[in-house]
C-alpha positions as CSV (number, residue, x, y, z in Angstrom):
1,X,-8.7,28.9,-48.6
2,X,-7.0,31.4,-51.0
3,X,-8.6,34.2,-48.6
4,X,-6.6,33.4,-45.7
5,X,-3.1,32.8,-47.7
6,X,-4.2,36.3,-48.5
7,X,-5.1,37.3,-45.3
8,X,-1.9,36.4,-44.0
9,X,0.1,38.2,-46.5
10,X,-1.5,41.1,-46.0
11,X,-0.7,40.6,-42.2
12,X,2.5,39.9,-42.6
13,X,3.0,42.8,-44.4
14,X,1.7,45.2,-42.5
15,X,3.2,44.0,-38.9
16,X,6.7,44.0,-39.8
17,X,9.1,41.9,-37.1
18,X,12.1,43.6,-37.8
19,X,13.0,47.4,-37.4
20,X,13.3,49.4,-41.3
21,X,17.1,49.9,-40.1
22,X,17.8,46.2,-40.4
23,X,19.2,45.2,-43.6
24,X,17.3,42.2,-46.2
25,X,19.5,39.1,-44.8
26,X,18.8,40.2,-40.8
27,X,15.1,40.8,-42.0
28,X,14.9,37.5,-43.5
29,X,16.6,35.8,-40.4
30,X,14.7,37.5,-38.0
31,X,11.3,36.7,-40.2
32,X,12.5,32.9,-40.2
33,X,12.8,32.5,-36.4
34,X,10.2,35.8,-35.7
35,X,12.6,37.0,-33.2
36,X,12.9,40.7,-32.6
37,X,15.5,42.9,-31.1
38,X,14.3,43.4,-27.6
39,X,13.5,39.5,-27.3
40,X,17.6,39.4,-28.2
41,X,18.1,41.5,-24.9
42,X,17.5,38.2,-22.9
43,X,19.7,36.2,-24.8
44,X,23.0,34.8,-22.5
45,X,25.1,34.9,-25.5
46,X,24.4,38.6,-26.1
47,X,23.8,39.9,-22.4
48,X,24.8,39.2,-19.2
49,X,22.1,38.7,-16.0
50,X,22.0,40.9,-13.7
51,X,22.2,40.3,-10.0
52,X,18.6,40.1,-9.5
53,X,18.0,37.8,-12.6
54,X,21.3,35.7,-11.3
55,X,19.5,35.6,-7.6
56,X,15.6,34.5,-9.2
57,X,17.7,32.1,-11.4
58,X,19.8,30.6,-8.4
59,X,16.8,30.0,-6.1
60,X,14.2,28.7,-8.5
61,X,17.6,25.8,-9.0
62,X,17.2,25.4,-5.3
63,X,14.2,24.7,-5.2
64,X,14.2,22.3,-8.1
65,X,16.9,20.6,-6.7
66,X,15.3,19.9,-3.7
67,X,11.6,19.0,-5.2
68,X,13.5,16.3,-7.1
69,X,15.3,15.7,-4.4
70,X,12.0,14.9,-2.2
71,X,10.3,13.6,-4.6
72,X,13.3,10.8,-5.3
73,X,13.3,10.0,-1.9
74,X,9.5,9.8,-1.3
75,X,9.6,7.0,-4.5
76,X,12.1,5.0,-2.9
77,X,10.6,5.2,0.4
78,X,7.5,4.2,-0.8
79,X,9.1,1.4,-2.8
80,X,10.5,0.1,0.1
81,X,7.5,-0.2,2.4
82,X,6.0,-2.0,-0.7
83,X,8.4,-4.6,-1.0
84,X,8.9,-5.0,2.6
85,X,4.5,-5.1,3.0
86,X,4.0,-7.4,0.1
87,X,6.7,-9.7,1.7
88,X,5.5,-10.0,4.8
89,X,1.8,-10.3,3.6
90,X,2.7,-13.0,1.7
91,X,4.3,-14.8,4.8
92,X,1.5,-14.1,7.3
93,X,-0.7,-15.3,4.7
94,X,0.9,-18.1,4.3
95,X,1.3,-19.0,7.9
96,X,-2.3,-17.5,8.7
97,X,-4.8,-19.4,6.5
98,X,-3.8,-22.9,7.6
99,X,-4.2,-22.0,11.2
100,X,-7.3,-19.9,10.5
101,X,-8.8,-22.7,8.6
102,X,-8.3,-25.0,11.0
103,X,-9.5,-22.8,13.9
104,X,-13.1,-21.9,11.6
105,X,-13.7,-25.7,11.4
106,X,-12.9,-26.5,14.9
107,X,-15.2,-23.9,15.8
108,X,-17.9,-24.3,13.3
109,X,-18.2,-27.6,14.4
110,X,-18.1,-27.3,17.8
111,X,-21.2,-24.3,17.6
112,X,-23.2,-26.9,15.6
113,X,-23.1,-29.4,17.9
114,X,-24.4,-26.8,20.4
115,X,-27.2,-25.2,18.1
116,X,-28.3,-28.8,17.3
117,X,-28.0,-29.6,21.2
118,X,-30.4,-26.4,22.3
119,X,-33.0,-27.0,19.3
120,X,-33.2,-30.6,20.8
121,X,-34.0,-29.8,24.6
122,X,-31.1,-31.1,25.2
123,X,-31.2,-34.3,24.1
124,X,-27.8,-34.7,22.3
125,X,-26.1,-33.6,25.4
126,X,-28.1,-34.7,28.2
127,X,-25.5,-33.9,30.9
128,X,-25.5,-29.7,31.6
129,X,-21.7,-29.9,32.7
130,X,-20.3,-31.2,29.4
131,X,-22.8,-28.8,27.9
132,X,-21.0,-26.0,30.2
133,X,-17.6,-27.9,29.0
134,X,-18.7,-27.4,25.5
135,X,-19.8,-23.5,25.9
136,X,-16.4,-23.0,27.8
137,X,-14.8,-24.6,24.5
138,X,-16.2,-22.7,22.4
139,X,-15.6,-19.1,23.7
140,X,-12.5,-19.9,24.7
141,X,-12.0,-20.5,20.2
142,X,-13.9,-17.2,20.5
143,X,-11.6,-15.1,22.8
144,X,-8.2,-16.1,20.7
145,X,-6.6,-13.3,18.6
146,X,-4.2,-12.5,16.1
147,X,-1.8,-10.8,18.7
148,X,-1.8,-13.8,21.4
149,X,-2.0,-16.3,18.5
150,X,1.0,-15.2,16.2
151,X,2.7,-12.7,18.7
152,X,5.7,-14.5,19.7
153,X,5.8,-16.5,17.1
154,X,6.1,-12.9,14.7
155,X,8.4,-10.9,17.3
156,X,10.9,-14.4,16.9
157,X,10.8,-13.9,13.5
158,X,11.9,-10.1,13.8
159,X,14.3,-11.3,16.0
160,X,13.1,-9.7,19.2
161,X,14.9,-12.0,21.9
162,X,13.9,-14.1,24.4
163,X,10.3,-14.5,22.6
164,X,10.3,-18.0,21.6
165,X,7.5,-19.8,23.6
166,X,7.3,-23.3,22.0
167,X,4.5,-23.7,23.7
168,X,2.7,-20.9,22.2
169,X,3.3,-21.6,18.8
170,X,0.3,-20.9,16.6
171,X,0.1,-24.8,15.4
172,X,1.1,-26.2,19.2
173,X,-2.0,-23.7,20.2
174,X,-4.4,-25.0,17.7
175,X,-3.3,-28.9,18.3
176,X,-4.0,-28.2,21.9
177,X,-7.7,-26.9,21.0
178,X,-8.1,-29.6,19.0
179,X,-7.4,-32.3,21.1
180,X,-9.3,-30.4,23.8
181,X,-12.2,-30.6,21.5
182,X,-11.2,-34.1,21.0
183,X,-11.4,-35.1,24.2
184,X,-14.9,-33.4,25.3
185,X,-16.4,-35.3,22.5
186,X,-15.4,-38.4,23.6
187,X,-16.4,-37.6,27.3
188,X,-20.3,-36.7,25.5
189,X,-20.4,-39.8,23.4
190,X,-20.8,-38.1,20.1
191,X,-19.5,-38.7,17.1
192,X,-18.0,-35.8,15.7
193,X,-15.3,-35.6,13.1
194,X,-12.6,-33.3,14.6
């Protein structure tokens, strides 16, 4: 340890930071902050910029300014299509798992019935056309999407005018599959909780 406080005497010693001409107190100073003359050339206090310094100085703000700038603006955009996503998640989720849940059990139970019906030969439903009734049911659950489900009920909500269809309202939809459902199970005889 006492070799390298040595070794840095030594060093300091022998690579002076100050010019001989410089008296004691400027030596000391200029020791303390290990500043030299020429790096005192740059300083704004001591020297002015030139034009091309001025110009470097005045373009790299520019292009600060608008980085920030950008970068401000892409936050806040981004910010905004959160909230405004999240939200509207939230209410199609909301909205959506009721009607999906209802539409799973309608249909699981309607595909059961005609599993159990073509492993029997046809014994639980002995008559093909409420068999075809049934298969006609059930890919007609099948063929419904999100878009002819929810569409005019969403675009109402955005307030697109002229789009309300009470008719085709997710739940009026779903009721009317039900009681569809409802109905053809009677017709068969079966009792099926719908």
């Amino acid at each position: 340890m006492e070799a390298q406080i040595r070794e840095k005497k030594e060093v300091s010693k022998t690579t002076p930071l100050t010019s001989p001409a410089q008296s004691s107190d400027e030596q000391e100073t200029d020791e303390i902050w290990m500043v030299s003359d020429e790096e005192n050339d740059h300083d704004p206090a001591t020297k002015p910029y030139s034009s091309s310094e001025r110009a470097i100085a005045e373009q790299e703000w520019q292009r600060l300014h608008t980085n920030f700038g950008n970068d401000g603006y892409r936050e806040g955009l981004n910010d905004g299509k959160q909230r405004v996503i999240q939200g509207n998640f939230d209410l199609g989720y909301a909205e959506g798992v009721p009607i999906g849940r209802s539409l799973g059990h309608l249909l699981a139970t309607l595909e059961t019935v005609s599993t159990a019906n073509a492993l029997s030969n046809h014994t639980i439903i002995p008559d093909p056309e409420h068999a075809s009734q049934l298969s006609q049911l059930i890919r007609k659950i099948q063929a419904l999407d999100v878009k002819a489900l929810f569409g005019c009920h969403f675009q109402d909500r955005m307030g697109v005018k002229g789009t309300v269809d009470p008719d085709r309202s997710p739940d009026v939809q779903v009721n009317a599959l039900t009681e569809e459902a409802k109905a053809l199970v009677a017709r068969i005889g079966l009792k099926v909780s719908i």
